[in-house]
N, C-alpha and C positions, 0 to 999 in steps of 0.2 A: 583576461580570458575573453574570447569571440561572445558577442551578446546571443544564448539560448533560444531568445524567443521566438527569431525564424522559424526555427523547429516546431514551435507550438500549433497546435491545427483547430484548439479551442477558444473562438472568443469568450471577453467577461459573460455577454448576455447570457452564452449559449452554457456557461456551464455553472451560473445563477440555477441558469429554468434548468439541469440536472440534479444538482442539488437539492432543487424544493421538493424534489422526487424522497428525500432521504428520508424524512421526519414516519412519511404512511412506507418505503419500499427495503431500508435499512442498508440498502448501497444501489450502487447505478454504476454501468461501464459505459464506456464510449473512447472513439480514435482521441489522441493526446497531442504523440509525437509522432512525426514523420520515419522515412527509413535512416534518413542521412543521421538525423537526431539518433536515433537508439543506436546505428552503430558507435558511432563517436558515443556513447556513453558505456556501451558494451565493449568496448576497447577499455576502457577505463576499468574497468573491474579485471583486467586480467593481471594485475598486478598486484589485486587483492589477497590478504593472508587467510584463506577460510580458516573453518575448523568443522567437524561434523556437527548437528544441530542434536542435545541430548536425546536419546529416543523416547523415554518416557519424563511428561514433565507432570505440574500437577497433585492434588491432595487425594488420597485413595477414594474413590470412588466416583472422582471427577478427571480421571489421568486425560492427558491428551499425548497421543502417539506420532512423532516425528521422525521425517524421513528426511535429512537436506543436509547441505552442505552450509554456512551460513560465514558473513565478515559483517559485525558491527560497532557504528560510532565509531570509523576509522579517519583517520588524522588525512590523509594524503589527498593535495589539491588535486580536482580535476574538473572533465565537464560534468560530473553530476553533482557538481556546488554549482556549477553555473545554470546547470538545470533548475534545481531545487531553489537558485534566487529567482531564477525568471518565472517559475510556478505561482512560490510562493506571491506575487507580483502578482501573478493572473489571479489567483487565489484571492488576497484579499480586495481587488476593485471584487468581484461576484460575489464576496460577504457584503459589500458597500452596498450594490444594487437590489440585496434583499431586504425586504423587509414586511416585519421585524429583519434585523440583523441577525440570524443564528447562531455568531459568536462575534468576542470584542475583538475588533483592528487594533494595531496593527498584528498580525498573528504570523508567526515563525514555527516552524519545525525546529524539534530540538532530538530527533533520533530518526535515524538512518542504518538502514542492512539491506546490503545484496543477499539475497538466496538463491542456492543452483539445485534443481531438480534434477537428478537424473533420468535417464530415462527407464522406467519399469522401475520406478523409485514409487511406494508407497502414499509417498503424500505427505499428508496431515491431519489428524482427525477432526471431528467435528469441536469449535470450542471458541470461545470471544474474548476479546481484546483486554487488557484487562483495565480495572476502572479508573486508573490514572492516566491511561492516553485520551487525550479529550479533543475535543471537536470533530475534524476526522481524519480518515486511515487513508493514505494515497500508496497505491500499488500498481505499478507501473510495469507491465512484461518486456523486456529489452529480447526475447530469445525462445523460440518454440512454445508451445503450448500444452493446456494442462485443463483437468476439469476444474473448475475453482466454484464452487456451489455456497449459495447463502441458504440457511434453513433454521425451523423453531426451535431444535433441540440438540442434546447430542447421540438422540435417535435419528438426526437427518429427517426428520419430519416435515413437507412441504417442500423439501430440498429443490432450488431453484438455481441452475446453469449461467454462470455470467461467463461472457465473451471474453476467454482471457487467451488473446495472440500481441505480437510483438505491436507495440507502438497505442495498443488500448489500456487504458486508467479505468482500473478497479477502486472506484471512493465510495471507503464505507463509516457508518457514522458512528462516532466517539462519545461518550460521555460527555452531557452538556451541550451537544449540538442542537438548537432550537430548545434549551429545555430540557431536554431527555435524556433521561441515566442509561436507558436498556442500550444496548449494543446489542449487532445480530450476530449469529451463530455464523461461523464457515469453515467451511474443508476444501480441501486439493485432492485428486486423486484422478489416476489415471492418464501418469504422464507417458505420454506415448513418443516424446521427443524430448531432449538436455531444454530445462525451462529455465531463465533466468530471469529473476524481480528486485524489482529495488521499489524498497518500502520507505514510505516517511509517518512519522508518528511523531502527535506532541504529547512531550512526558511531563506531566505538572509536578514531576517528581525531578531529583536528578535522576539522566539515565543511568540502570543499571550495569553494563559493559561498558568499558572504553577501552579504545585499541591499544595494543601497547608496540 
């Protein structure tokens, strides 16, 4: 495959000094990938087999409410392996350049899902990562835009606006990032256009789905 990294708009330093933001702000956006980049990856997911996303998941009194279309841990090469190698590349030289280091090199992703929003699609409600994906959350918009909000509770409390359009990386921090178990709270809402993401997450579990 054609090497990804052209596409990349972040150097190590610059996305080191975003990171250090995680430990006191629980995520940080900023530009990622180019246009050329997202479309060539958003080509790549239309071959994808979704399935609706369950609408209610969760233990009674902690439900979280989903609204999406969802493909995960699917098999089929393309450029968002070549993405995701040339990331994870950028990725771990800016663990290298921190320090402390906030988690151990060399570090891979081991789960992956496209999600497609619809438009005047409900969203996601307020709810956090859960405590086996560790270090942290890389969420990438390939396609329209969406509210995407970090906040303290699943009252939306403090609810705070991250910049989520095509070719901006939503990174948010995992269990064990610097130390630290808390993961922050997010929701989606108020998709005013068809949103597409592609999420990476490390499961220190096996992942749960695989495509079949």
């Amino acid at each position: 495959m054609p090497n990804f990294a052209s596409h990349l708009l972040t150097p190590p330093a610059v996305l080191a000094a975003e990171m250090a933001r995680l430990p006191r702000e629980g995520a940080v956006a900023f530009p990622l990938v180019d246009a050329a980049g997202c479309q060539k990856m958003l080509a790549a997911t239309e071959g994808l087999s979704f399935r609706d996303g369950t609408p209610v998941v969760g233990s009674p009194g902690n439900e979280v409410t989903q609204d999406f279309r969802i493909c995960m841990n699917f098999n089929d090469t393309s450029a968002l392996d070549d993405y995701q190698e040339s990331f994870e590349k950028l990725l771990n030289q800016a663990f290298q350049l921190m320090q402390p280091q906030p988690y151990p090199t060399p570090f891979a992703f081991n789960d992956r899902a496209v999600l497609h929003y619809a438009k005047g699609s409900t969203g996601i409600s307020p709810h956090r990562d859960l405590v086996f994906f560790e270090a942290v959350i890389a969420i990438l918009t390939l396609k329209g835009e969406a509210g995407f909000y970090i906040c303290d509770d699943r009252e939306k409390t403090n609810a705070r606006r991250m910049k989520a359009e095509a070719g901006v990386m939503i990174l948010m921090r995992g269990k064990n990032f610097a130390g630290l178990e808390d993961r922050p709270y997010h929701y989606v809402e108020g998709i005013t256009r068809d949103r597409v993401g592609y999420g990476l997450r490390y499961n220190v579990r096996e992942p749960e789905e695989k495509a079949r």
